[in-house]
Structure formats: C-alpha cells, structure tokens
C-alpha positions as CSV (number, residue, x, y, z in Angstrom):
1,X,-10.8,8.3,0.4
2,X,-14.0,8.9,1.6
3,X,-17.0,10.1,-0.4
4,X,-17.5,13.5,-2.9
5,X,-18.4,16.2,0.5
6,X,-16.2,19.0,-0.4
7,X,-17.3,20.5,3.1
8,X,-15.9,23.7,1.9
9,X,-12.5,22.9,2.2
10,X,-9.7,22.8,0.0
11,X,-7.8,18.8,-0.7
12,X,-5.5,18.8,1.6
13,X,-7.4,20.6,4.7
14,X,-10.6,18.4,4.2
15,X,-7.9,15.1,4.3
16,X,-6.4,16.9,7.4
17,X,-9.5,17.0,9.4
18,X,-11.0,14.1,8.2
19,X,-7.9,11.8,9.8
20,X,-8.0,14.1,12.8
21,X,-11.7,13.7,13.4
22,X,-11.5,10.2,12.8
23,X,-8.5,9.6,15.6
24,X,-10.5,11.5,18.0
25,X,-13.8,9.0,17.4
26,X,-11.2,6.1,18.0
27,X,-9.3,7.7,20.8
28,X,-12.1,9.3,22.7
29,X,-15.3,6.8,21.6
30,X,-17.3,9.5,20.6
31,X,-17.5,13.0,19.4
32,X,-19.7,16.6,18.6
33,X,-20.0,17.2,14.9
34,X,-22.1,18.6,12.3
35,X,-24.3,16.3,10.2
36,X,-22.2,15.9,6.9
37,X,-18.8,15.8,8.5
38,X,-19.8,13.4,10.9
39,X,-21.4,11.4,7.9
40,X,-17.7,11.0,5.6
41,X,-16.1,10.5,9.2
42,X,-18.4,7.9,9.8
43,X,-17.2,6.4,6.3
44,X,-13.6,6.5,7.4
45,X,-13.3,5.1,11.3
46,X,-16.1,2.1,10.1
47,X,-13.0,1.4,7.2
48,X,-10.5,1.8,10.0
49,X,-12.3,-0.8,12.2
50,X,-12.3,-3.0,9.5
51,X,-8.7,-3.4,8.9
52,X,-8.0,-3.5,12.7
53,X,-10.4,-6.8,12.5
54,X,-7.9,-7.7,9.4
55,X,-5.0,-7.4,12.2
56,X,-2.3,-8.1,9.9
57,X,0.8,-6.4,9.5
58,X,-0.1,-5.0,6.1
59,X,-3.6,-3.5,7.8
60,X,-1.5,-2.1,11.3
61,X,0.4,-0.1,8.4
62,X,-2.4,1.2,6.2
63,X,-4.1,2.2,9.6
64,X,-0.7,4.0,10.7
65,X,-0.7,6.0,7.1
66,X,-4.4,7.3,8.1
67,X,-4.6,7.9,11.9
68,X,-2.7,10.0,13.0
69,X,-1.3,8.4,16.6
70,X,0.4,5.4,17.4
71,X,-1.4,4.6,20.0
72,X,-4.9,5.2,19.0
73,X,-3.8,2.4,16.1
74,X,-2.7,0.1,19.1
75,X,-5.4,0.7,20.5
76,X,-7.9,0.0,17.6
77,X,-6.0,-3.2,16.9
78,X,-5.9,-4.7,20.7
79,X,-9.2,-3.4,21.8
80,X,-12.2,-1.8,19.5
81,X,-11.7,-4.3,16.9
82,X,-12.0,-7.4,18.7
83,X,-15.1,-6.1,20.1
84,X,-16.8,-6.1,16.7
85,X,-15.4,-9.5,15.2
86,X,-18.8,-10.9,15.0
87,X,-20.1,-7.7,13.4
88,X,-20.4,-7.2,9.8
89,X,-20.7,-3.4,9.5
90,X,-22.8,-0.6,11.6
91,X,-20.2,0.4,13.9
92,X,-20.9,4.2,14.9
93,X,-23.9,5.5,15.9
94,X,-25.2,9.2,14.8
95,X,-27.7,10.8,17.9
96,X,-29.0,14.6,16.4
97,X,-29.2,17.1,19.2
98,X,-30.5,19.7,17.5
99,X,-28.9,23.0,15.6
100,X,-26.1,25.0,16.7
101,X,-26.4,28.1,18.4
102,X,-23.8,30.5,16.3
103,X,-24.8,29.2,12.8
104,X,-27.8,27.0,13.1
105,X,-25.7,24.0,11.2
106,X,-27.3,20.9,12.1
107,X,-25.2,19.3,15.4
108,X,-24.9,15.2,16.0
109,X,-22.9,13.1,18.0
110,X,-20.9,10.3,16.4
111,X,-20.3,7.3,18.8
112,X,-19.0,3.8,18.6
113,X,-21.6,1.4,19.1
C-alpha cells in the first residue's frame, strides 16, 4: 500500500477510503480533498494507471482487487491508460484552493492530467 499517513484512521478505514477516493479520481477525473489525503491518493491512482498501461490479464485483476467498480477498471484499461502510454509518471495534478471553512485544513483538488 501506499505510504506511512495514518490520517487518523484506524487499518482498515484508512484502506477503505483510500480505494474509494482513488475510484472516484478514476471515475469522475478529478476530485476536492485535503492536502495529505489527496497526496497517498495521488500514490495509489498514479500505481493504478500504471498497471492499466501493463493491460494484461494479471494487471485487470490486481486493479479489480483495489478499485472498487467494475467499470471504473474498464474504463482505466480502455481509456485513461492509453492516453498516458508515452508518459512515464506525473499523472495527477494537485491545484490548492485555499483552507476550509469548518476546520481551516488545507483544501486541493486532485486531477488527472
């Protein structure tokens, strides 16, 4: 998995909203996060990209153990990966917009390049 960020969250919570956040960057393109969480998501859908570029059958099933809907895996493999193929890396862009009103916590938003 990902790197040490406990993000205040027990194992299996933290692993939970990890693979959810990263199926909604894939699904949607982009999305509103705090600054640390978008950072160990960034980790996550950049290794998800990669094995989509793999696009063997061992790679469609590692993806299918981590995100969490079919389609969003046919997706990666028919569409967002191909895109990158002559990438090597640097696929998700982090824009700050500033602190969040409630709590102050530093806001970004996490888009595919």
């Amino acid at each position: 998995m990902a790197g040490t960020r406990k993000l205040g969250r027990p194992t299996d919570q933290r692993r939970a909203m990890l693979r959810n956040l990263t199926t909604s960057l894939l699904k949607h393109g982009k999305i509103e996060t705090t600054v640390t969480r978008a950072k160990e998501t960034r980790c996550l859908a950049e290794k998800m990209i990669t094995l989509g570029k793999r696009g063997d059958l061992h790679a469609r099933r590692q993806a299918l153990a981590f995100v969490t809907e079919e389609d969003v895996v046919k997706e990666l493999f028919d569409n967002i990966a191909p895109k990158y193929a002559e990438r090597n890396g640097g696929y998700t862009r982090m824009i700050k917009m500033g602190p969040r009103r409630g709590d102050a916590s530093e806001m970004v938003i996490l888009e595919l390049v």
